[in-house]
N, C-alpha and C positions, 0 to 999 in steps of 0.2 A: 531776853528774847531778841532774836537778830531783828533789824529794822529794816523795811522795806526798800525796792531800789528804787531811789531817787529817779526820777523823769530827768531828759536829758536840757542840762540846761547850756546859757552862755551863749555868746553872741550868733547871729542867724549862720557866719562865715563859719563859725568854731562849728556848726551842727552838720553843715553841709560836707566841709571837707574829714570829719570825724566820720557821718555815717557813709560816705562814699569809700572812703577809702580802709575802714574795716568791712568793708562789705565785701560778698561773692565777688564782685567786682575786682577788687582791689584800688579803687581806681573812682576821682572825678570822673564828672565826663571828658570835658577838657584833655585828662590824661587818658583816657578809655578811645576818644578819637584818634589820638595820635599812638596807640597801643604800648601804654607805659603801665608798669603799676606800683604803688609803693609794700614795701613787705619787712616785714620783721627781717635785721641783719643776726641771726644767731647760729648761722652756719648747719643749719636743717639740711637733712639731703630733700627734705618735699616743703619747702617754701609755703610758708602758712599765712593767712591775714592775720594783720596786728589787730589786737579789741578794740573796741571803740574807745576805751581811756588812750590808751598808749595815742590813738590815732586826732583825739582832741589834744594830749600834750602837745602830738605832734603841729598842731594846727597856732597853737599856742605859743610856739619856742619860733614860727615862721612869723609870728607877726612881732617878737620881737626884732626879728631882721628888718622887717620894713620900719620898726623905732631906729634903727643903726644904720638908717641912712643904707640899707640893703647889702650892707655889707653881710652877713650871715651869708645871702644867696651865692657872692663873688667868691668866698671862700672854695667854694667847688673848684675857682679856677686855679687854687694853689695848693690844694690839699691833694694828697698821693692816692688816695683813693678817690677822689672826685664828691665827696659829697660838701653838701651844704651844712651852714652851722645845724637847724634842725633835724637833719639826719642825725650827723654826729651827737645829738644831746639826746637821742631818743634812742639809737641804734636802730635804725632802720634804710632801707635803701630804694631808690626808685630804678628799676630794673626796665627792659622792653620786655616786651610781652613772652615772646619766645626762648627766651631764658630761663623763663617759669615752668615751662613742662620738662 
């Protein structure tokens, strides 16, 4: 028999940025004020939220950046597509807001 789903666990940071940003929203607040949102990169023509797994990996793979001395985040500044290491490890992208309709 399948097993029930797990309650969302991991640190308060991994919960907040997981359920914010697979949400309606798309989006922290933080990212919500300045009208950003993060989204699944999989070349959809209707740009979908990512689950909330994909969105805790993603939360996961950012705090390895801050272990590397934040080099993950400076990558954006040399990569051709502009993202950060945790984009690129999750496929995903932070878009403005108006790109999304």
């Amino acid at each position: 028999s399948p097993s029930p789903p797990s309650p969302p666990s991991g640190p308060p940071w991994g919960m907040y940025f997981s359920f914010g940003e697979s949400g309606a929203a798309r989006a922290t607040l933080g990212k919500w004020s300045i009208g950003i949102v993060v989204m699944k990169d999989d070349g959809l023509p209707i740009p979908m939220p990512m689950s909330r797994d994909l969105a805790f990996k993603r939360s996961a793979s950012a705090f390895l950046s801050v272990l590397t001395l934040f080099i993950g985040f400076l990558s954006c500044l040399w990569r051709e597509d502009r993202k950060a290491m945790h984009d690129a490890m999750t496929k995903t992208k932070v878009v403005w807001q108006p790109e999304t309709t």
